[in-house]
Every structure is written in C-alpha cells, then in structure tokens.
Biopython code that builds the backbone (N, CA, C, O; Angstrom):
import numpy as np
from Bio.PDB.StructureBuilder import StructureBuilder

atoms = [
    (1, "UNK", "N", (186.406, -13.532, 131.060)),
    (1, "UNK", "CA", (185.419, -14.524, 130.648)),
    (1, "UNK", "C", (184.503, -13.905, 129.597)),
    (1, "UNK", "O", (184.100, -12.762, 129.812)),
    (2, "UNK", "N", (184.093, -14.606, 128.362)),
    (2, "UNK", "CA", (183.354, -14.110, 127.644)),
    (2, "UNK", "C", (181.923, -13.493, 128.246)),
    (2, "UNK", "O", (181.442, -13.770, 129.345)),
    (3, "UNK", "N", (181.481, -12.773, 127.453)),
    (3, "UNK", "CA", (179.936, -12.789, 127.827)),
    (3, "UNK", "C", (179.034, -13.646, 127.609)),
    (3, "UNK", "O", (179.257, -14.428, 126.684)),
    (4, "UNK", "N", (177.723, -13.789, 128.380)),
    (4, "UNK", "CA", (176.830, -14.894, 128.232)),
    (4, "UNK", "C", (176.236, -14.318, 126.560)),
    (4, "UNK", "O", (176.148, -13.236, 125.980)),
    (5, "UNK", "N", (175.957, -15.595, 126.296)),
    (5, "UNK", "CA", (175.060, -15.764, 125.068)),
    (5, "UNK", "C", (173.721, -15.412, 125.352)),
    (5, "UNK", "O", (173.264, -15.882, 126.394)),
    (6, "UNK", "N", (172.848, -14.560, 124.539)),
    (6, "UNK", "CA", (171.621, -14.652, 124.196)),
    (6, "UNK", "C", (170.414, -15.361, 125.057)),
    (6, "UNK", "O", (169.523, -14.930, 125.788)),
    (7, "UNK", "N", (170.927, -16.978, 124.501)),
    (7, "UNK", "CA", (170.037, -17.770, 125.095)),
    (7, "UNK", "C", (170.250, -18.208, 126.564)),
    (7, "UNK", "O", (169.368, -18.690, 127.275)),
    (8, "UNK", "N", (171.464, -17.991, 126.908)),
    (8, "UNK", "CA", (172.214, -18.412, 128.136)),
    (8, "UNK", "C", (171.031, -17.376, 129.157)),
    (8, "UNK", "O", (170.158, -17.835, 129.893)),
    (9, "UNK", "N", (171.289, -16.136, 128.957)),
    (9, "UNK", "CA", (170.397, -15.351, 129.285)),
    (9, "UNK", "C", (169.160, -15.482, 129.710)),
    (9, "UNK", "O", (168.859, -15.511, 130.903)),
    (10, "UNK", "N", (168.360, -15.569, 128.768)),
    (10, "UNK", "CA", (166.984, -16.220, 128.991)),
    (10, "UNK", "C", (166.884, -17.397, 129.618)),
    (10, "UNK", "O", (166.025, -17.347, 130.498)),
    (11, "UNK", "N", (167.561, -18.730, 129.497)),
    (11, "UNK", "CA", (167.483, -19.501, 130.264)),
    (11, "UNK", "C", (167.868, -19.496, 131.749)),
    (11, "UNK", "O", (167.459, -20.328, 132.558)),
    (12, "UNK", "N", (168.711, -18.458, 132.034)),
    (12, "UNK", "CA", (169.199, -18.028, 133.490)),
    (12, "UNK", "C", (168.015, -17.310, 133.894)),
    (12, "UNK", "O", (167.675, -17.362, 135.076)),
    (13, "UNK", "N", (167.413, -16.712, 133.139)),
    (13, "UNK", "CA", (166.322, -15.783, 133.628)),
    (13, "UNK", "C", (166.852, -13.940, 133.465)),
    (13, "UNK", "O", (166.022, -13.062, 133.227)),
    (14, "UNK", "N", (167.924, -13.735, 133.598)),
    (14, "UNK", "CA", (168.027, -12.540, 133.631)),
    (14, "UNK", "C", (167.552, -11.698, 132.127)),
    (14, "UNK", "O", (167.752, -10.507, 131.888)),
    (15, "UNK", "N", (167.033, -12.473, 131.437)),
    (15, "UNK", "CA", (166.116, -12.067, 129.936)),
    (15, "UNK", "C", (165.297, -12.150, 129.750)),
    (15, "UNK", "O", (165.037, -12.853, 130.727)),
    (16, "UNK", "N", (163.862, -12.006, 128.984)),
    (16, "UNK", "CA", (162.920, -12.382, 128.208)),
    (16, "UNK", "C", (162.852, -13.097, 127.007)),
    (16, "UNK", "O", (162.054, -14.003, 126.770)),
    (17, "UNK", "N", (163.808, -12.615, 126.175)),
    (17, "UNK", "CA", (163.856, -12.429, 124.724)),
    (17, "UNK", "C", (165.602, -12.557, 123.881)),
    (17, "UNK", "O", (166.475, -12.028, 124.569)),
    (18, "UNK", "N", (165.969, -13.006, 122.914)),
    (18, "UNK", "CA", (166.659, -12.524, 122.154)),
    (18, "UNK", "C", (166.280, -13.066, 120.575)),
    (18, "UNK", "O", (165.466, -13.885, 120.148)),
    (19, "UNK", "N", (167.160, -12.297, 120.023)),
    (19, "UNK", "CA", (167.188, -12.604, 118.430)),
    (19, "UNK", "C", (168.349, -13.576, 118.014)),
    (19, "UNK", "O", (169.411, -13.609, 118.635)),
    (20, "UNK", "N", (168.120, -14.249, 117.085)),
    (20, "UNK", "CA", (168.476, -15.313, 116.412)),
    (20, "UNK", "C", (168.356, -15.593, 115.130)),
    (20, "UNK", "O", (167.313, -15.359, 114.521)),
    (21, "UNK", "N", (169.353, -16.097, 114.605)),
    (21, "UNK", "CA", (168.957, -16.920, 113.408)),
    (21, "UNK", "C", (168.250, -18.244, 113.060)),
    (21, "UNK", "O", (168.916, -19.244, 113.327)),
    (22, "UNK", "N", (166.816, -18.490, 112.419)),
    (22, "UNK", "CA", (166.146, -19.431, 112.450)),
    (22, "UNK", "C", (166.839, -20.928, 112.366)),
    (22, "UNK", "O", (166.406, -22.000, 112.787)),
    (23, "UNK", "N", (167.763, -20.698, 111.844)),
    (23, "UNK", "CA", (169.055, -22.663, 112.683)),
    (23, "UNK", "C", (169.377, -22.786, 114.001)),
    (23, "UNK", "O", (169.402, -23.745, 114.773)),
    (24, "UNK", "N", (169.627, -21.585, 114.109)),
    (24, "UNK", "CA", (170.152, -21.679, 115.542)),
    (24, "UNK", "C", (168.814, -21.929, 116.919)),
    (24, "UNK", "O", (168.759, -22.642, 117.921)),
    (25, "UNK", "N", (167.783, -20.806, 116.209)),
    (25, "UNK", "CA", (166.638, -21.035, 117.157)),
    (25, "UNK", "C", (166.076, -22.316, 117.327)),
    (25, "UNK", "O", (165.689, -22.687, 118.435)),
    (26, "UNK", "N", (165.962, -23.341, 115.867)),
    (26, "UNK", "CA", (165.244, -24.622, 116.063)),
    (26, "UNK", "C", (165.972, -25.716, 116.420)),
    (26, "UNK", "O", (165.518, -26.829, 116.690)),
    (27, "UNK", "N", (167.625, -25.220, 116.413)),
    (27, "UNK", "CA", (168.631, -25.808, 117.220)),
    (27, "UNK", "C", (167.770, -25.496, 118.885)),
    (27, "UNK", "O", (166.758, -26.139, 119.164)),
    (28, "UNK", "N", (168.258, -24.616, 119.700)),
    (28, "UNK", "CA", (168.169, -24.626, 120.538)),
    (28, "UNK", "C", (166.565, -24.736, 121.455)),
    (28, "UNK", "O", (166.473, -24.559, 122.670)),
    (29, "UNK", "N", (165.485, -25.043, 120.591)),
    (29, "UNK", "CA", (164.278, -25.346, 120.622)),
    (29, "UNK", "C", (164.227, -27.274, 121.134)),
    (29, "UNK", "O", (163.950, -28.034, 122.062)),
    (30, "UNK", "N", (164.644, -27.229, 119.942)),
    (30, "UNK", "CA", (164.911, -29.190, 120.407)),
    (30, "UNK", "C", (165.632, -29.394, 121.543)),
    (30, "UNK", "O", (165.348, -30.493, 122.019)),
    (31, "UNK", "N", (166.535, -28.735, 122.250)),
    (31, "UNK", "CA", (167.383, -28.691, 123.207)),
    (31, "UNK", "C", (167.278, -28.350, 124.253)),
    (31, "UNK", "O", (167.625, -29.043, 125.208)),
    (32, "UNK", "N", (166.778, -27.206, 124.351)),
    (32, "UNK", "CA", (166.261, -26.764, 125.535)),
    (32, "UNK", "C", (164.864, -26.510, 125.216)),
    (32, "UNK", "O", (164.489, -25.710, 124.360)),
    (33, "UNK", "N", (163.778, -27.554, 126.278)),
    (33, "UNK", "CA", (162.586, -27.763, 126.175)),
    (33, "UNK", "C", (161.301, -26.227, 126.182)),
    (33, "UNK", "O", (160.260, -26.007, 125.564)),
    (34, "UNK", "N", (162.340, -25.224, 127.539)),
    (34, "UNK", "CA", (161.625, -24.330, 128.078)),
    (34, "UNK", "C", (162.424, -23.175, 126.992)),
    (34, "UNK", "O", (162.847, -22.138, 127.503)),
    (35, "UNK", "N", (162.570, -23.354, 125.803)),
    (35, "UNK", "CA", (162.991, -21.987, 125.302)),
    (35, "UNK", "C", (161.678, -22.274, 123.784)),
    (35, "UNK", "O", (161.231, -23.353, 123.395)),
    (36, "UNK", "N", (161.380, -20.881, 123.251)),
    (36, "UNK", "CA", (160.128, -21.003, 122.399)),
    (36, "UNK", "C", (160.422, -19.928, 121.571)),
    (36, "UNK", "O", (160.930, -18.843, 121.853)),
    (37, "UNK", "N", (159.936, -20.487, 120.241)),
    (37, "UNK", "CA", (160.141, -19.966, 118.790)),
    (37, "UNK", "C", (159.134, -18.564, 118.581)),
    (37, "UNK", "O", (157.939, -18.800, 118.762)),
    (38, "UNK", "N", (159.419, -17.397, 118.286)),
    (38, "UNK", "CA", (158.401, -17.038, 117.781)),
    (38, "UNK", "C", (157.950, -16.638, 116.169)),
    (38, "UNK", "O", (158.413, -15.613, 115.669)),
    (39, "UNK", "N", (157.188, -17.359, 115.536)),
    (39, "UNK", "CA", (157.090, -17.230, 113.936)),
    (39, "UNK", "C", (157.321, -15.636, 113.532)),
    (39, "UNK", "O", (156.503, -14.919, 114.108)),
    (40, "UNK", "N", (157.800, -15.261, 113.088)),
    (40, "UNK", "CA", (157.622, -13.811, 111.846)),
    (40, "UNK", "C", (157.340, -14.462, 110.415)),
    (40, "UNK", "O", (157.676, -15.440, 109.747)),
    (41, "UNK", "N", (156.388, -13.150, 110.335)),
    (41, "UNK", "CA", (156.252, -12.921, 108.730)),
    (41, "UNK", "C", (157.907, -13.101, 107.304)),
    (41, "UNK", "O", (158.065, -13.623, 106.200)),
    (42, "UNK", "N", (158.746, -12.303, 108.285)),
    (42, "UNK", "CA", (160.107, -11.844, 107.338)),
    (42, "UNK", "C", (160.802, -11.936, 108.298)),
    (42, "UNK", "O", (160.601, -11.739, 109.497)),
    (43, "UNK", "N", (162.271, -12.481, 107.305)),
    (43, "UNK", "CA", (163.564, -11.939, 107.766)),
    (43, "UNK", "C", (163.578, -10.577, 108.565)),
    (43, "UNK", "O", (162.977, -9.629, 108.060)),
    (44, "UNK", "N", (164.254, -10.402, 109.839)),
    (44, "UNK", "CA", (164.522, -9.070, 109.936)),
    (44, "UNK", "C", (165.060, -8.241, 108.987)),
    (44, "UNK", "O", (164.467, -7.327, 108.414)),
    (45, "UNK", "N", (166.401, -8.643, 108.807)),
    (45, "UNK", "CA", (167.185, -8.195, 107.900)),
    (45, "UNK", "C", (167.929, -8.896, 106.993)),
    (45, "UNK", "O", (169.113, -9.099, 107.259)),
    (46, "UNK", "N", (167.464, -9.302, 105.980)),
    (46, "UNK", "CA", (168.569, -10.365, 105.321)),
    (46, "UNK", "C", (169.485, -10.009, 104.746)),
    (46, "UNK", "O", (169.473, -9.331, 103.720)),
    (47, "UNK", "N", (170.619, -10.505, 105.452)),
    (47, "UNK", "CA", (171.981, -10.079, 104.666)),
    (47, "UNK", "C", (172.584, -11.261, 104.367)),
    (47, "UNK", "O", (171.983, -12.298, 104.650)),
    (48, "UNK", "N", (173.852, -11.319, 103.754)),
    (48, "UNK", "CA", (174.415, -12.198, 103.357)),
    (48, "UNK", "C", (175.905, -12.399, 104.517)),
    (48, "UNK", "O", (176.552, -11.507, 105.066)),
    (49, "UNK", "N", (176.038, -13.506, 104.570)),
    (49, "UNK", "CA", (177.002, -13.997, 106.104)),
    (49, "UNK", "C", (178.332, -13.971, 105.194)),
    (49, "UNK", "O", (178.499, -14.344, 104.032)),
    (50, "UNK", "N", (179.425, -13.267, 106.341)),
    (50, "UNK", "CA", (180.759, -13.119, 106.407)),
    (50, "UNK", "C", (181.197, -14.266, 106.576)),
    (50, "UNK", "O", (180.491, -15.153, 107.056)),
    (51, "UNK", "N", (182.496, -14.460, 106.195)),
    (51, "UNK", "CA", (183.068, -15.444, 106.410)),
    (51, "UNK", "C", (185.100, -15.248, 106.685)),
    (51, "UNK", "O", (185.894, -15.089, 105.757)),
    (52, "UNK", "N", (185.371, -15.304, 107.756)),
    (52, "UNK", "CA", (186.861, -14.192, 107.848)),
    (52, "UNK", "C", (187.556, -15.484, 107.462)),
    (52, "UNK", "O", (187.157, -16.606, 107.774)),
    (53, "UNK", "N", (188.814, -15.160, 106.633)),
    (53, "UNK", "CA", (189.844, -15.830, 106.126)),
    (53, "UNK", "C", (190.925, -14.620, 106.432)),
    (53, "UNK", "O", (190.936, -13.389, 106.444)),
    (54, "UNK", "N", (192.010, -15.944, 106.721)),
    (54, "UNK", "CA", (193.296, -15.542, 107.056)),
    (54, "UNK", "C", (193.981, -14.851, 105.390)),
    (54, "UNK", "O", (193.815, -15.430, 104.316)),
    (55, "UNK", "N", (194.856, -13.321, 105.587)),
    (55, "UNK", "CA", (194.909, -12.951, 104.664)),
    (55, "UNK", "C", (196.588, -13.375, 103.736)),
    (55, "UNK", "O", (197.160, -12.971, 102.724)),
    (56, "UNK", "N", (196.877, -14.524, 104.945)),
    (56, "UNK", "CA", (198.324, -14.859, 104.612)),
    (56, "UNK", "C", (198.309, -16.360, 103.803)),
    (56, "UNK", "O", (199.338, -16.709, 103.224)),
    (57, "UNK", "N", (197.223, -17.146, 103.788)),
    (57, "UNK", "CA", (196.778, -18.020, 102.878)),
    (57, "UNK", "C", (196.072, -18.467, 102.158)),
    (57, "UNK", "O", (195.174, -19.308, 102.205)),
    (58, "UNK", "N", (196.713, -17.584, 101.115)),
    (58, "UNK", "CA", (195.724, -17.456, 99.590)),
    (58, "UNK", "C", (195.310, -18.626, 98.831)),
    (58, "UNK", "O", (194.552, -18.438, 97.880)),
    (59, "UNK", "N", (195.874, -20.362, 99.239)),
    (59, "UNK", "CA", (195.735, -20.956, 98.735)),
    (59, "UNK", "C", (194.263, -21.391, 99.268)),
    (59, "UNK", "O", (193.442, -21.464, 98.354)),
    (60, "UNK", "N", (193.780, -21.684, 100.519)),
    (60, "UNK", "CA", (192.897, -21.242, 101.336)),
    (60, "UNK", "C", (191.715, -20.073, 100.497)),
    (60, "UNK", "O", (190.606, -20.516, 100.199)),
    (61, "UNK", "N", (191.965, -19.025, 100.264)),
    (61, "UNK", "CA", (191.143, -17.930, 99.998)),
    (61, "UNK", "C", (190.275, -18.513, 98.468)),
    (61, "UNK", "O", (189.133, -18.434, 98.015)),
    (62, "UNK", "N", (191.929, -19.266, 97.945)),
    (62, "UNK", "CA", (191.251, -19.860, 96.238)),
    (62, "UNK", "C", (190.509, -20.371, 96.366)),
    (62, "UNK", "O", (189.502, -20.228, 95.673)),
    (63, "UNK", "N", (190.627, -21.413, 97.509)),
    (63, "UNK", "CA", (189.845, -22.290, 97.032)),
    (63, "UNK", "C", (188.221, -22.164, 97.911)),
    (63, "UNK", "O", (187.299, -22.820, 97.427)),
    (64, "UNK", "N", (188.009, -21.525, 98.867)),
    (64, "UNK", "CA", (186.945, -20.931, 99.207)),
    (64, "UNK", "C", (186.292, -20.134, 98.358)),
    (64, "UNK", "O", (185.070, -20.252, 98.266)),
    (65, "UNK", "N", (187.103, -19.023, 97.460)),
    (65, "UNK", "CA", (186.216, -18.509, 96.715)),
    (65, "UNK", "C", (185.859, -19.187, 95.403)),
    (65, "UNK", "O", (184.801, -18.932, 94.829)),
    (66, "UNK", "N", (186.800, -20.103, 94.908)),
    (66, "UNK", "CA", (186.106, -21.239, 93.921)),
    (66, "UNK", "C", (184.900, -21.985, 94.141)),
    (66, "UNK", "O", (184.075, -22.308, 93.287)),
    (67, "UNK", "N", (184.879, -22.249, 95.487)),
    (67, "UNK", "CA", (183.681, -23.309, 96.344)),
    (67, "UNK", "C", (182.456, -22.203, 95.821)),
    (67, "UNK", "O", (181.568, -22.512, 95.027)),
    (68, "UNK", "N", (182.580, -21.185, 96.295)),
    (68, "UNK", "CA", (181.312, -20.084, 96.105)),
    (68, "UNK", "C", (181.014, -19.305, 94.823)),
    (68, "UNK", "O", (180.002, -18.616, 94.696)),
    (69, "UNK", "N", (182.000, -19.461, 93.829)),
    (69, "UNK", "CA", (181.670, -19.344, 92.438)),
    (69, "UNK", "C", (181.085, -20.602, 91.966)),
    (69, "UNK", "O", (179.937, -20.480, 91.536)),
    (70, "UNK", "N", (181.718, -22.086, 91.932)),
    (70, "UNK", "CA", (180.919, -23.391, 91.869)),
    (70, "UNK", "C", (179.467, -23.397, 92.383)),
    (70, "UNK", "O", (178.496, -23.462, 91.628)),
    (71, "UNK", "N", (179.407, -23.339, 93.452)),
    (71, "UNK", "CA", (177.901, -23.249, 94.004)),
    (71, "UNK", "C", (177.055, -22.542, 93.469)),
    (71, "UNK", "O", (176.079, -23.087, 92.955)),
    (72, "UNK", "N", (177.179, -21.337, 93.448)),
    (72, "UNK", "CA", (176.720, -19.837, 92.844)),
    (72, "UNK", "C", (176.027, -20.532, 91.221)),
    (72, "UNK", "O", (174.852, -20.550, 90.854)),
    (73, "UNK", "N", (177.178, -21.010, 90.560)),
    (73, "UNK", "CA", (176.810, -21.523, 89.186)),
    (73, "UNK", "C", (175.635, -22.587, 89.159)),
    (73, "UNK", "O", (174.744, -22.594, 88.309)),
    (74, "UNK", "N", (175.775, -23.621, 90.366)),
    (74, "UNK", "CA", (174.980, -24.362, 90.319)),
    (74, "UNK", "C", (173.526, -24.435, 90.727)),
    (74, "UNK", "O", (172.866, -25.474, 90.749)),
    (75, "UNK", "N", (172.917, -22.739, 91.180)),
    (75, "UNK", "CA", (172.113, -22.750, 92.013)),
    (75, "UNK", "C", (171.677, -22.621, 93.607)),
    (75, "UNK", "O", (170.676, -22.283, 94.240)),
    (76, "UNK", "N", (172.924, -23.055, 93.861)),
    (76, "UNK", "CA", (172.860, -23.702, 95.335)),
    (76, "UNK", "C", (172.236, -23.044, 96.037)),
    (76, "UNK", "O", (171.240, -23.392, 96.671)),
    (77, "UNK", "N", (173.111, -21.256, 95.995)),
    (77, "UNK", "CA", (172.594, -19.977, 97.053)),
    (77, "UNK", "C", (170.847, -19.643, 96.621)),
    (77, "UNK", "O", (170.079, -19.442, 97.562)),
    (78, "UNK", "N", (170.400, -19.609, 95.452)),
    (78, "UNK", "CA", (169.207, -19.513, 94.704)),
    (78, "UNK", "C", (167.944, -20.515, 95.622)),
    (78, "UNK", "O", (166.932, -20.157, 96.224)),
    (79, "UNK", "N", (168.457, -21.671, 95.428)),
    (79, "UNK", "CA", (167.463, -22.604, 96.028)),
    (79, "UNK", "C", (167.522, -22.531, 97.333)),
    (79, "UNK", "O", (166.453, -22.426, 97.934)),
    (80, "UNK", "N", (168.766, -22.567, 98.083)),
    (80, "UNK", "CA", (168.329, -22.142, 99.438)),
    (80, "UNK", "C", (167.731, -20.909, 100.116)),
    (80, "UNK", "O", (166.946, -20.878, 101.063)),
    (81, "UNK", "N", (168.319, -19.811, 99.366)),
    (81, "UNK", "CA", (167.503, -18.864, 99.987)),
    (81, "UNK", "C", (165.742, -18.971, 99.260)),
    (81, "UNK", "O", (164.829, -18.373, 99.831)),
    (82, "UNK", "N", (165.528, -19.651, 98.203)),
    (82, "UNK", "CA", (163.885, -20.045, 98.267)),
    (82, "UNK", "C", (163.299, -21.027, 99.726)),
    (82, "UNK", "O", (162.298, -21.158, 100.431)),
    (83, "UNK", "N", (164.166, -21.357, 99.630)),
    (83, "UNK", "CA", (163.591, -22.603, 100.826)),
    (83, "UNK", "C", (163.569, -21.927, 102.249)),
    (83, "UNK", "O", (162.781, -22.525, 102.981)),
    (84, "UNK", "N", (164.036, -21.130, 102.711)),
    (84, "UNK", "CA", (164.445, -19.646, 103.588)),
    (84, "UNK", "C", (163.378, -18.930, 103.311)),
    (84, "UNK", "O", (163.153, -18.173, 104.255)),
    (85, "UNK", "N", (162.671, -18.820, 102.524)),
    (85, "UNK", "CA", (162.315, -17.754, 102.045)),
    (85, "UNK", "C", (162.287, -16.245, 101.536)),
    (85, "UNK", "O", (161.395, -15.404, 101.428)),
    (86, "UNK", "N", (163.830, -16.271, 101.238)),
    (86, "UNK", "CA", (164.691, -15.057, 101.550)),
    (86, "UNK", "C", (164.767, -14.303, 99.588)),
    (86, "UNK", "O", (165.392, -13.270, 99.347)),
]
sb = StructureBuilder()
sb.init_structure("model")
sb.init_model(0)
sb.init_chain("A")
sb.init_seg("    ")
for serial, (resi, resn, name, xyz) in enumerate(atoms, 1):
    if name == "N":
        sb.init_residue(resn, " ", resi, " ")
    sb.init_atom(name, np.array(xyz, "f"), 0.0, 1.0, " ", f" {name:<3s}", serial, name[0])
structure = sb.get_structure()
C-alpha cells in the first residue's frame, strides 16, 4: 500500500505540519475545513517542475516540447510566475 500523503497525516493526527505547493494547499484548504494555510514571505525553493515522458514516443515528446517553446514565446511562463510571485 502506498504511503499516506502529507495531508492525510495531519488530518489523521499523527502530524502537525507538512509542506506543499501553494495549489495544492488552497486546494485542500477549501476541502478540508480543519486544515490551515500558513502565509510565507518566499517560495521555499523555486524550481522549475518535471514532467516524465515516455522515451519510446517521440511524437508525444514533439509535441510537448513545441507546447513549451509556443508558450515560452508567448509569455505564458513570464506572467505566471509574476502572478506566483516567483
């Protein structure tokens, strides 16, 4: 059986605390009433998110990495990470 999640944790009680990504936290904020946000100043660490592709379909790989050269051109990553504050 997998391991419990993070929040699974805390809501069972056997936690206090975990870390998260701010979607996921204000996801699970609206959702579960008794779980609570805490503001920071900064990103812990901002990195940029993986994304695993299968290495046997390149037609797949094209066109994912076209999607992220398109975007890239248009701003997209720019304005969101302003809005992030990242």
């Amino acid at each position: 059986e997998a391991p419990a999640r993070g929040f699974q944790e805390v809501l069972s009680g056997r936690a206090d605390v975990f870390v998260t990504s701010n979607i996921e936290g204000s996801t699970l904020v609206q959702k579960f009433p008794n779980v609570r946000q805490i503001e920071v100043e900064a990103a812990r660490a901002p990195t940029p998110i993986a994304m695993l592709l299968p290495q046997g379909d390149q037609v797949w790989i094209n066109y994912v990495n076209s999607w992220i050269e398109l975007r890239q051109a248009q701003g997209f990553f720019a304005q969101t990470g302003a809005k992030w504050g990242l």
